[in-house]
C-alpha distance (Angstrom), angle and dihedral (degrees) to the residues before:
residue distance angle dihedral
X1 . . .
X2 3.83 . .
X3 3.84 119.3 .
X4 3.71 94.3 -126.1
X5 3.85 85.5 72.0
X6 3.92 121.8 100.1
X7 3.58 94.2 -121.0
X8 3.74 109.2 42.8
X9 3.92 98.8 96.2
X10 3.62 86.2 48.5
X11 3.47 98.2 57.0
X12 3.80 87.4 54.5
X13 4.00 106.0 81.0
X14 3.76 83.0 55.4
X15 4.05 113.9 108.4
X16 3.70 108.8 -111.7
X17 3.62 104.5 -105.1
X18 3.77 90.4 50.1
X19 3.80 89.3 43.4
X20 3.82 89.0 61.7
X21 3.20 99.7 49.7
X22 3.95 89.4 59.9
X23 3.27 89.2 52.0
X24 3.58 86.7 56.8
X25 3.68 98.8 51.1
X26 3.87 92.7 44.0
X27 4.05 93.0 48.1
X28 4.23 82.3 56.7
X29 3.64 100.5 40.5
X30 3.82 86.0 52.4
X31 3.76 90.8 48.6
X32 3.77 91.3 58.3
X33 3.82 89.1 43.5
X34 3.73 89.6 53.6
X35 3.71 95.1 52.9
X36 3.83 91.1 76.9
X37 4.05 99.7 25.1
X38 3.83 98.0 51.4
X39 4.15 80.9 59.1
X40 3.19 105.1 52.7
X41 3.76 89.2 44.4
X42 3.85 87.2 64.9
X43 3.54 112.2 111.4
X44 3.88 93.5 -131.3
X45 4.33 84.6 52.3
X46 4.59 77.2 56.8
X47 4.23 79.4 -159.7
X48 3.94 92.9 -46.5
X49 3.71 141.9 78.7
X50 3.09 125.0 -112.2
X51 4.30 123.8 -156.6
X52 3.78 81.3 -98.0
X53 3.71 96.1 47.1
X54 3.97 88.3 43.9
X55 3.98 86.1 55.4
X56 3.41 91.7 48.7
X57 4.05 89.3 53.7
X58 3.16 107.1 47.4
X59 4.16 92.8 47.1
X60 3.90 87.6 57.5
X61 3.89 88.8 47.2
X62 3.58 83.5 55.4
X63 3.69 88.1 46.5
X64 3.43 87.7 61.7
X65 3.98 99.7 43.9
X66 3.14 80.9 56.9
X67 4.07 98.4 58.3
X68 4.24 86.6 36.5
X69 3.91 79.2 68.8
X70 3.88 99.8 47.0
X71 3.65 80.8 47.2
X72 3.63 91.1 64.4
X73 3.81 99.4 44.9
X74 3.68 93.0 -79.8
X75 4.04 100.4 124.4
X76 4.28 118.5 -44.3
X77 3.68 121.0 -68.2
X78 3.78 118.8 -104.6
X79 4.22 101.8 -166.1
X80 4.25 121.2 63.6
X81 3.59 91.5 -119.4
X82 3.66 94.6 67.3
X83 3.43 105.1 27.7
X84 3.79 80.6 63.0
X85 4.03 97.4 49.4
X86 3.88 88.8 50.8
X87 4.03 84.5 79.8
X88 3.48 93.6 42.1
X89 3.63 98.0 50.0
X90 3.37 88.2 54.5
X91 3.80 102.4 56.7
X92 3.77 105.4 34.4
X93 4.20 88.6 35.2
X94 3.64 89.8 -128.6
X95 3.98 112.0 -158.7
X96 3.86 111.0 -109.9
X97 4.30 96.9 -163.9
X98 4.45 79.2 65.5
X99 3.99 87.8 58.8
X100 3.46 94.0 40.3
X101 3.89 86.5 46.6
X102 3.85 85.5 53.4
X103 4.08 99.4 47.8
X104 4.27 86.4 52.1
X105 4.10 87.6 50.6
X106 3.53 86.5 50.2
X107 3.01 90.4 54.3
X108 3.65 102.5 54.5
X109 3.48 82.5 66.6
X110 4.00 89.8 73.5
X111 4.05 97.1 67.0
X112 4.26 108.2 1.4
X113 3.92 94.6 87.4
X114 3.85 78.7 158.6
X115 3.89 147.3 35.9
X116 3.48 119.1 -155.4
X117 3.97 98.5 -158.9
X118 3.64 135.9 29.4
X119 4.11 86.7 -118.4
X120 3.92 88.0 59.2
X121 3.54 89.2 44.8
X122 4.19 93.7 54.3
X123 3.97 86.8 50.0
X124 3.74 78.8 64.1
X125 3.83 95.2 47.5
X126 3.90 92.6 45.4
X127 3.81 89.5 51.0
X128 3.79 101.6 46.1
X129 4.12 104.5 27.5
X130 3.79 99.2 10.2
X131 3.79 92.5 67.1
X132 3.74 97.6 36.7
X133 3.99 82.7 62.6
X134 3.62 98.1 50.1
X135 3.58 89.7 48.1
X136 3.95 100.4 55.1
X137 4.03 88.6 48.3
X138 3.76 95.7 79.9
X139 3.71 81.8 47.0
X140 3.96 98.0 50.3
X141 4.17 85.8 47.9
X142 4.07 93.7 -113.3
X143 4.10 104.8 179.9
X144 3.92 96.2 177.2
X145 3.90 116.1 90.2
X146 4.37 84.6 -146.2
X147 4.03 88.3 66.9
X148 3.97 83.0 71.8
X149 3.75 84.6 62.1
X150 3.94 91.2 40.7
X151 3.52 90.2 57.8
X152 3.69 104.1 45.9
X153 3.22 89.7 54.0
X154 4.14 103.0 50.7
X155 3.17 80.6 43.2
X156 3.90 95.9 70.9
X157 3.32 88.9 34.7
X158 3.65 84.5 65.7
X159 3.34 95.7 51.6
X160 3.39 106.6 47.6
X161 3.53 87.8 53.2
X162 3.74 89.2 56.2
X163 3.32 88.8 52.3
X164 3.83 102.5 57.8
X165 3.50 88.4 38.3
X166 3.78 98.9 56.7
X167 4.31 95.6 33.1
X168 3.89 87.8 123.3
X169 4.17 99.9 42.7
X170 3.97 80.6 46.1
X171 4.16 89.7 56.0
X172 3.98 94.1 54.2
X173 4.19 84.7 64.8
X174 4.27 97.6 43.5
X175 4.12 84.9 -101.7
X176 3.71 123.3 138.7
X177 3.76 117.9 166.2
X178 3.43 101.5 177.9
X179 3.60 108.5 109.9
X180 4.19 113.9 -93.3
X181 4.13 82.5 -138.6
X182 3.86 82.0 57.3
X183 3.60 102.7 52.9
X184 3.83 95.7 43.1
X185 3.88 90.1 53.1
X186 3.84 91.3 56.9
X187 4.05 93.2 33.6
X188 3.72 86.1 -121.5
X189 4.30 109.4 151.8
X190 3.92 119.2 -162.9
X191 3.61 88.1 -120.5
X192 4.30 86.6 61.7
X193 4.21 88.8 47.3
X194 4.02 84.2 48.0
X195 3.97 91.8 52.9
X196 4.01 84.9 63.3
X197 3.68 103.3 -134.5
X198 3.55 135.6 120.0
X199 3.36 108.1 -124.5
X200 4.24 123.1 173.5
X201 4.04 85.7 -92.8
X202 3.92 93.0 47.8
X203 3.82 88.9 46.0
X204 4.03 92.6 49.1
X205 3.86 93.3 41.9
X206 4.29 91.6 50.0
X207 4.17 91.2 37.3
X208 4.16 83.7 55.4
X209 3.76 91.7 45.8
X210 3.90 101.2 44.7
X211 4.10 79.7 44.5
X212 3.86 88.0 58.6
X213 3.92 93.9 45.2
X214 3.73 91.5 51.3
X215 4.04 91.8 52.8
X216 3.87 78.8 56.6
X217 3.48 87.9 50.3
X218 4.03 91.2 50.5
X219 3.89 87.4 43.5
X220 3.62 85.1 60.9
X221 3.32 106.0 40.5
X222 4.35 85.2 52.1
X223 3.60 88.7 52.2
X224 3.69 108.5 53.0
X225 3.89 113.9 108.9
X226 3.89 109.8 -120.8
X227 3.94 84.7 -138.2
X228 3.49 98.1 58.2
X229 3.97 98.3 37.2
X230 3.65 89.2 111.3
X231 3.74 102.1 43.1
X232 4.11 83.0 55.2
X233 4.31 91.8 42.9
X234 3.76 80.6 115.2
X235 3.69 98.7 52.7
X236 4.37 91.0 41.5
X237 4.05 84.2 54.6
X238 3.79 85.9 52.9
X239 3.59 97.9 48.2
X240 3.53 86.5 45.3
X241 3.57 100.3 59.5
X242 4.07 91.7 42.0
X243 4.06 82.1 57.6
X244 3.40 92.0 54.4
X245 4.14 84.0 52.2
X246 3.87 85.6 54.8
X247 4.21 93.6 51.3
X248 3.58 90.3 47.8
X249 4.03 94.1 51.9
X250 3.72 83.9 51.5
X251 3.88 93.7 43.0
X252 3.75 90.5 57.3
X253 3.21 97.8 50.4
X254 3.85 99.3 -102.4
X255 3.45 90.0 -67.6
X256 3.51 101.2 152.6
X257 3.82 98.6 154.6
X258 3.89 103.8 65.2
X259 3.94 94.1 61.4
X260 3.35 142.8 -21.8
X261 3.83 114.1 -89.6
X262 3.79 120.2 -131.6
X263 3.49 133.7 169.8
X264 3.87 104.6 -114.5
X265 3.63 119.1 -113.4
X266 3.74 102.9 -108.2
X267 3.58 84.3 46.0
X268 3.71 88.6 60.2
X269 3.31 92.4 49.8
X270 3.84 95.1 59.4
X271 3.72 92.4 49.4
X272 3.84 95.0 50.1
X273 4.41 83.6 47.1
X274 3.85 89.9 45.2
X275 3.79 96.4 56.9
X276 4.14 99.6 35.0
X277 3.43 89.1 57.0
X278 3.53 100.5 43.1
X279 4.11 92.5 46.4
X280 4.19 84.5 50.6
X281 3.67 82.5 59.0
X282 3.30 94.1 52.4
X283 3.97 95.4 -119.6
X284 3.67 121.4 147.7
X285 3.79 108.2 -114.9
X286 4.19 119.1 -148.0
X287 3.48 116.2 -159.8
X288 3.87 101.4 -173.5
């Protein structure tokens, strides 16, 4: 897992063992991702599938039902990625309907290049971050039935965030996940977020939506069990670092077309410091 990724100083407090078995669920769940984004990235695909390049998709999601299964006992596993989960599944008893959860939202990806409603759009989230949250809490040794809760709902938080962040990288293959309700409201038209300014209507429309991702950020923040708040340090440190995402957005000015805005590495860093050491001193850390 490279440094430049969101989660990477996160992942560090964790022991070793249980370190490498993230890194094993994350090298999978990127596999699966990859199966519909290396596609579309194909210059013949010119950002958008085609009925060919759909075909194509959904036979390597298949592919990778397929090597779900073997993970499970079903037959042996023919790619890295799952032939190292198999161990992993077996120790932390990771839950199988959460990957298959994650291969279907994946999967949305090949033919929903819109959602009408913000409900459709949190099916989404609960199929593509949702279950990657539920599936590292066996791994990160939760023992309170609330961190389920916890984690669904960082988890959107984290996606929503995504989504703002990445509205113009989205554009260049026909994908807008900002909710069609959303746009209307502020009179905002796909063509306008394709011109790549921020005009007063752009600015409105991205203020309500980083609005909405912090109330997910709140929501987690309310449900996180103060028994397990060190079992989930790693998960806090990535929420924190996806917040810091969500202040920048709003720092620029919501000017999400010009470049894509990070949190610099140092800055990471800090975050990651900040909340280990106040979770080892048994402080309750808010992220919103």
């Amino acid at each position: 897992m490279s440094r430049d990724t969101s989660f990477y100083y996160s992942f560090l407090v964790l022991p070793p063992q249980r370190r490498a078995a993230i890194v094993a669920v994350w090298d999978f769940c990127r596999a699966v991702d990859d199966a519909v984004d290396e596609l579309v990235a194909e210059p013949a695909a010119g950002g958008e599938l085609g009925p060919e390049g759909r075909l194509r998709a959904a036979a390597a999601l298949a592919s990778w039902r397929e090597e779900l299964a073997a993970c499970y006992g079903e037959g042996e596993p023919r790619t890295s990625q799952g032939r190292a989960l198999v161990p992993v599944i077996r120790q932390f008893g990771l839950p199988r309907e959460e990957f298959a959860l994650l291969i279907d939202g994946v999967e949305m990806d090949i033919d929903h290049l819109r959602y009408e409603t913000f409900e459709a759009l949190l099916e989404y989230c609960r199929r593509v971050a949702g279950t990657v949250g539920l599936i590292c809490l066996p791994i990160f040794g939760y023992r309170d039935p609330g961190s389920r809760d916890y984690a669904l709902q960082l988890a959107t938080a984290l996606q929503l965030t995504n989504i703002i962040r990445d509205v113009a990288a989205d554009l260049t293959g026909n994908r807008v996940y900002l909710p069609g309700e959303d746009l209307r409201r502020f009179g905002v038209t796909v063509d306008d977020l394709r011109a790549g300014r921020v005009t007063p209507a752009i600015r409105d429309l991205l203020a309500f939506e980083c609005d909405r991702a912090r109330d997910y950020f709140r929501r987690a923040d309310r449900a996180q069990p103060a028994g397990d708040r060190r079992r989930l340090l790693a998960a806090t440190i990535m929420g924190g670092i996806y917040y810091g995402i969500l202040v920048r957005i709003e720092a620029a000015g919501y000017d999400v077309f010009s470049a894509r805005i990070r949190v610099p590495r140092s800055r990471r860093l800090l975050i990651a410091l900040r909340i280990w050491a106040a979770t080892l001193a048994g402080l309750r850390v808010s992220l919103a």
